[in-house]
Structure formats: structure tokens, C-alpha cells
N, C-alpha and C positions, 0 to 999 in steps of 0.2 A: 380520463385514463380508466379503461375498463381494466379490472386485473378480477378473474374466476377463478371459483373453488378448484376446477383444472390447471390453472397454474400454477397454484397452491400447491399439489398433489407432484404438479411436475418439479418442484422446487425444492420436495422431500426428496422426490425421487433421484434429483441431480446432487442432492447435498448423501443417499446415500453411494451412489454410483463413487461419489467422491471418497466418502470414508471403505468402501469397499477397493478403490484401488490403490488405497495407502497401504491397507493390509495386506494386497496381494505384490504391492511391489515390496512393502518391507520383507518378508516371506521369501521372494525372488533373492534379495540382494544377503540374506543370511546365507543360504545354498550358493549363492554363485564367490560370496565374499571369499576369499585367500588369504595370504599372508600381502601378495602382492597388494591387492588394494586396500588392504591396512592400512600396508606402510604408508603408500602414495598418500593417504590423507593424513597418517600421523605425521607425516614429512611439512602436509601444504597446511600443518595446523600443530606446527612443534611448541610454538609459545605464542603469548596473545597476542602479536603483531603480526606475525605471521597468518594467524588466524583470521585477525582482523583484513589484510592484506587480500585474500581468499575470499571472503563474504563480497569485498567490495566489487572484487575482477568477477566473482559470478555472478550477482549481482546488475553489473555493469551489461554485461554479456548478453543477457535473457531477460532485461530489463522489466524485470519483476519481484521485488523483495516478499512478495506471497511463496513464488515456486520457490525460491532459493533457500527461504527459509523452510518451509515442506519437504522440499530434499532434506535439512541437516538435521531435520526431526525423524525422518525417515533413516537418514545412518546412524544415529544416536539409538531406535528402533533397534535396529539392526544388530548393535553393539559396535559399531564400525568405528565410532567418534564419541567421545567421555562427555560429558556435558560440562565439563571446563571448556574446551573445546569446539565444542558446539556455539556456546556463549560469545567467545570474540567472533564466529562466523557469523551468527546474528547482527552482533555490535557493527560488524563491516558491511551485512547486506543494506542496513538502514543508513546509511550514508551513499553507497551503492542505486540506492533507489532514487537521489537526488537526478544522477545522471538521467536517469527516465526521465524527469521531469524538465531537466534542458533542451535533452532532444527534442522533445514533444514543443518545447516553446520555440526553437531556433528553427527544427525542423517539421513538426506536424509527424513525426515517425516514429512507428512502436514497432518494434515484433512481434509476430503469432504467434506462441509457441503450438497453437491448437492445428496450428497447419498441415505440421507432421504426425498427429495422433493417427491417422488410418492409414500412412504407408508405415509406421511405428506397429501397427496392428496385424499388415499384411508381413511383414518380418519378421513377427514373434508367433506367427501362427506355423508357418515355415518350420522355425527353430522346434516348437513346441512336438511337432512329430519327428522330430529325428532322434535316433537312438541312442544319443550320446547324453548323460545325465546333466551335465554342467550346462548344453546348449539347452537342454529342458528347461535350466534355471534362470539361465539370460533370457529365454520367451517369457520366459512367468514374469521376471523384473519388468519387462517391457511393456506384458499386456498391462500388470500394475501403474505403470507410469504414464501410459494414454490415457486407463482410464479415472485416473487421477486426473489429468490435464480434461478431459472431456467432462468430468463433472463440476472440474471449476469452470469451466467456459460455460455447462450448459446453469451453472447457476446464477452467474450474469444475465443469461438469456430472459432465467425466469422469473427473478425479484421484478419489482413496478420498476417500472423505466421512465425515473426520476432525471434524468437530463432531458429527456423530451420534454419535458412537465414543466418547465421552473415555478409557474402561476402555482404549486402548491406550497411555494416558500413565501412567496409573495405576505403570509399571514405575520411571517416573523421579522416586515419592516417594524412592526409594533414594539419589540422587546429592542431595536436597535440603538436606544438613545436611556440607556439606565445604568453606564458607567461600568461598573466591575462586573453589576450582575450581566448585562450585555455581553462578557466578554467571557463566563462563565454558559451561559446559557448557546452561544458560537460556538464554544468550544465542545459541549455535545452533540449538538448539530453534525458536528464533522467528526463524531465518533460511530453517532448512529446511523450517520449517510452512507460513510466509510462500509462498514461492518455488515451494511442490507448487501451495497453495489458490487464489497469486492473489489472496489479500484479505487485508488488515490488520484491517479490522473480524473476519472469521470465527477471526482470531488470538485478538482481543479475548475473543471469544465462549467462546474455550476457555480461556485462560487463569481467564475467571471461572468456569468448570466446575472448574478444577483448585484454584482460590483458595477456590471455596466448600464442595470435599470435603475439606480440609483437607491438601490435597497440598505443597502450596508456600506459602512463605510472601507479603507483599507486595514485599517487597526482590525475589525470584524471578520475579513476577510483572511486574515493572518491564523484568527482566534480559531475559525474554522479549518484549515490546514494543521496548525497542531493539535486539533483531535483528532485528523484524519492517522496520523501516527500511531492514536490508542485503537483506532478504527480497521486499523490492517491487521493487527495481531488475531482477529478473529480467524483465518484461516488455515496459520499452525497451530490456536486453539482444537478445530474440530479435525483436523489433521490427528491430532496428538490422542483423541478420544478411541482410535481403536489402537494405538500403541499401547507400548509397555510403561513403567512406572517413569522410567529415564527419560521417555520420549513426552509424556505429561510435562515434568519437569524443565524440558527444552522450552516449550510453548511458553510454560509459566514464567520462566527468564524472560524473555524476548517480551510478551506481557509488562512486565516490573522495570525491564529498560525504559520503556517508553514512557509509561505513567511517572517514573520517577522522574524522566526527564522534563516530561508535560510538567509535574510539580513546581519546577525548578525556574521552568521557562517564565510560569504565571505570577511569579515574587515577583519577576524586573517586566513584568510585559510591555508597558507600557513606554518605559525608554528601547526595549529591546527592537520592537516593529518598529518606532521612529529610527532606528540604528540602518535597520535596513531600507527603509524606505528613505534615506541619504543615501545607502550604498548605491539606489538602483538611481539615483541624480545624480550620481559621482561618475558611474561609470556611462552617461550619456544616456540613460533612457528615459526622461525625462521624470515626474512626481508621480509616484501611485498613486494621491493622496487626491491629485485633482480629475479624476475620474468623477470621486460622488459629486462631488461640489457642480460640475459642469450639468449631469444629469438632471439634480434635483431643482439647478438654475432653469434650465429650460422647461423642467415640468412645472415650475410655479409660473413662469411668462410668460409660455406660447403651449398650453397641454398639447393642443393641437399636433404641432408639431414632433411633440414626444410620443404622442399615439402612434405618430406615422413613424417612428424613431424603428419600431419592435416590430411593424406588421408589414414590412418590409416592402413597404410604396413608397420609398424615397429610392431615388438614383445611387448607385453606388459611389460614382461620383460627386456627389453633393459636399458642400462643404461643409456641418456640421457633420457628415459620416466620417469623413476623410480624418477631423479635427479625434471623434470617438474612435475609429478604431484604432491611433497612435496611443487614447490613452490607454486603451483596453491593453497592448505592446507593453507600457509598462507597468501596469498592472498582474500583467501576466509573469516579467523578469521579477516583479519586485516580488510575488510569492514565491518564484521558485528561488529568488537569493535568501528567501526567511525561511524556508525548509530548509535550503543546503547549509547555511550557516545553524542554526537551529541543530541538526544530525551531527555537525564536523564538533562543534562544542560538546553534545553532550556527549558523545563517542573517546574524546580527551577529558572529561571529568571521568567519565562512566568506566573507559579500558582498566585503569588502576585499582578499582572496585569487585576484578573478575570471580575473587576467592570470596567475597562475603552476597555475591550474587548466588553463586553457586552453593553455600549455604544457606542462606535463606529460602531458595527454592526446594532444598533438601528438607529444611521444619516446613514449610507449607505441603510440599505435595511427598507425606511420608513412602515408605515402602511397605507394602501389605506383608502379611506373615505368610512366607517361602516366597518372597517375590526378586 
């Protein structure tokens, strides 16, 4: 993997393209805000179920709990939405994002959002010369919001392209068998993989590269998806950096949901992932569990074989391929049923908690004086 000081530079440049069109859209959506779209969100976010209700559907929708959350930092910004408020819409996008991850299993299907950024562009240029002040407002909101969406796509572009690569994880079969520390040491792995890529799915991706060459076990593979949860908060973090004090304090929420949750998860882990890796035998998708067992069986008996397993000189029809990719199938159901049970659980601990969340982000990220 060649990665240069030039894509280093393009990678500042995408991360500021990004905080610059957070600014220009919160800025937009202050001038253009009303009474009218006040209300409409104090309506779709009256109390914390409703709130939560709201995260999950948009969420769902745009199948990306990065934008969704970036937006409610961005009306939180704005003054559009209280950070009571904001908090159950977080609490719902993070459950919300599960759905991503079935489609993506059931169907191989994600939406663009980046698809619409330059007819999004050609429409706000439009607005932006005509005489009317308000449609001034809605082009500024808009150029804001492509290029928000353009600098997060292009900073996927520009991180190392770690899915391509797996042979750099390849070092960490070493730490795979040391018990709690293994599951500890997984579990930053999928904070900091998280946090470089920008994508939970592209997490996904690699951990079934490293499940299927028999590097980690599924309990490992688990360890790594729930960091991927502390691993996405990075993008309403930098989001939040050219906001206002309110809009700090959204990020840092959504932040302390997660970690607190990750806390929680790691007291029972270890019956928790065999819980679900029943669920995923209950409902017919056969063991997570016998993925490594299979792999590691054939790399100690026939290497041979296992070489040709990855370098893909075996028939697709073959029948040890045919036997791998059923289990990589449930492999793949059984992370996404430990994520989605994982979010639904801490989401019903976590909802009843809204007012001492929102205090405590309150002492951590004070208000400056006149702020």
C-alpha cells in the first residue's frame, strides 16, 4: 500500500472542506430557520421517544448514522433543537444504523448520499443569485450540505485503503489468544479502524476478511464491531469543532452514549456474544463460531490448500468454497444480530438517563464567558 505526503495533504484538505461546509451550512439554516421549522422538529422531537423515534426513521432512511448525526449537531448549531433533544435523536440514529447493516448483509445495498452533491450544487448556485433573501439562505444551506457530504466522501477517498490491504492485520493473529486482554485489545482495533475509514460497514468488511482467514475468532470479531460504535463518534466530533458551545456538547453526548454503552457491554461479554451467536443458530444461519475452527483446520492439514483458499485459484464451485462461504453467511448475520441487539439494549438502559446525560456534558464541555 503506497499512501504519499500528497494524500496526506488531500486528507487535511478533505477533513477541512468538511468542517467548512458544516459552517456554511449551519450559517444557512440560522437565516433560512422560522418559526415553521422550529416547530416541525420541536413536534418530531417533543419527548424522548418521540426523539428517539426520529433518529431511528432518519437514520434508517440515509442509512448512515455519521450524516444523521452531523445534521442534529448542525440544528443544535443552529439553535433549531436543545441538546435534550438532540440526545434521543442520537440515541435513535445508533440503533438506526443497525438497519444499514442488514441491508448490507441481506442485500449487498447502501445509498449514496454523495450522488446528489453536484446537482445539490447546481441548485443552490441558481438560488444563490436571485433577489430574494430567504432563497439566498436556502443556496448557502445547500452549498453547506454538499460540501459537507463532499468532504466526507472525499475523506474516505483519502485515508489508507485498509479493506484492500487485510495482510496489515494479518500481525494481530499474535494478540488473538490472551483472553480478556485479546478482547480489549479487538476492541480498539475497531475504534481506530472505525475513526481512520469513516465507516462501520467497511469495518464490517474487514473483520469478515480476518474471520474468514482464520485470524480471529467470533467472540474477536464481535470485540471489534463494538469499538466500531466508539469509532463513528469521530465524525460529529469534528463536525462539532467549528460549532458553537451546544453543538460541542451534542458530539460529546453521542461520544459518552457509546463508551458508556461499550463499558457495559464488556462486564458480560463474554456470555453476551455466545447469546448471540445462539440467536444466529436459532434463527437458521447456521454457527458463527465454526468459521475459525474450519479455516485454522485446513491451514494446519493441507497449507496448500489454504494458500489457494485467498489467491483465488480455486473454482468457485469447489467444495470447500461452497462449505466457506455459508460460513462467512453466518458470520456475517451473527455480527450484525450483536450490533443490533447490542444498540436496542443500550438504547432501553441509556433512554431513561436523558437528563443526567445532558448534564454531565453540560460540566464537561462548559460555556465560555458570553457564550
Amino acid at each position: 500500500m503506497n499512501y504519499s505526503i500528497l494524500d496526506f495533504l488531500g486528507l487535511l484538505g478533505a477533513v477541512g472542506l468538511f468542517l467548512y461546509g458544516m459552517k456554511v451550512m449551519s450559517e444557512g439554516l440560522q437565516k433560512v430557520a422560522g418559526d415553521r421549522l422550529r416547530n416541525i422538529l420541536s413536534a418530531m422531537t417533543r419527548n424522548r421517544f418521540s426523539g428517539l423515534l426520529t433518529g431511528i426513521a432518519i437514520t434508517a432512511l440515509i442509512q448512515s448514522s455519521s450524516a444523521s448525526t452531523v445534521m442534529v449537531v448542525s440544528f443544535v448549531n443552529a439553535g433549531l433543537m436543545t441538546l435534550a433533544q438532540s440526545m434521543a435523536v442520537i440515541f435513535g440514529a445508533n440503533v438506526g444504523t443497525t438497519f444499514t447493516a442488514w441491508i448490507i448483509a441481506l442485500f449487498g445495498f447502501k445509498v449514496d448520499v454523495s450522488v446528489a452533491v453536484l446537482p445539490l450544487i447546481a441548485l443552490a448556485v441558481v438560488l444563490l443569485f436571485t433577489n430574494k433573501s430567504r432563497a439566498k439562505s436556502i443556496g448557502e444551506f445547500f452549498i453547506g450540505f454538499a460540501f459537507l457530504f463532499m468532504g466526507l466522501n472525499m475523506i474516505s477517498d483519502y485515508v489508507p485503503d485498509l479493506q484492500s490491504n487485510p495482510e496489515m492485520f494479518a500481525v494481530l493473529r499474535q494478540y488473538a489468544s490472551m483472553g480478556i486482554g485479546s478482547i480489549i485489545i479487538f476492541l480498539f482495533v475497531g475504534i481506530i479502524v472505525t475513526a481512520i475509514i469513516q465507516s462501520s460497514a467497511a469495518t464490517f468488511a474487514i473483520v469478515l476478511i480476518m474471520c474468514s482467514k482464520g485470524w480471529i475468532t467470533f467472540d474477536l470479531a464481535c470485540a471489534v464491531v463494538l469499538g466500531s460504535n466508539i469509532g463513528t463518534t469521530i465524525t460529529p466530533l469534528l463536525a462539532s469543532m467549528s460549532g458553537n458551545v451546544a453543538a460541542k456538547r451534542t458530539a460529546m453526548g453521542h461520544l459518552l452514549f457509546n463508551f458508556l454503552g461499550t463499558v457495559w457491554c464488556l462486564c458480560i461479554f463474554v456470555p453476551f456474544a455466545s447469546m448471540n451467536s445462539w440467536l444466529t443458530e436459532a434463527i437458521g444461519q447456521g454457527d458463527p463460531e465454526a468459521l475459525y475452527g474450519f479455516v485454522t483446520h485446513i491451514e494446519a492439514t493441507d497449507p496448500g490448500l489454504y494458500n489457494h483458499l485467498f489467491d483465488n485459484s480455486l473454482p468457485a464451485g469447489h467444495d470447500v468454497m461452497r462449505q466457506i462461504a455459508a460460513m462467512q453467511m453466518s458470520v456475517s448475520f451473527g455480527l450484525s444480530i450483536f450490533h443490533t441487539t447490542f444498540n436496542i439494549v443500550n438504547v432501553c438502559i441509556m433512554i431513561w438517563f436523558t437528563g443526567v446525560y445532558v448534564k454531565i456534558v453540560e460540566w464537561r464541555v462548559p460555556a465560555k464567558k458570553g457564550e
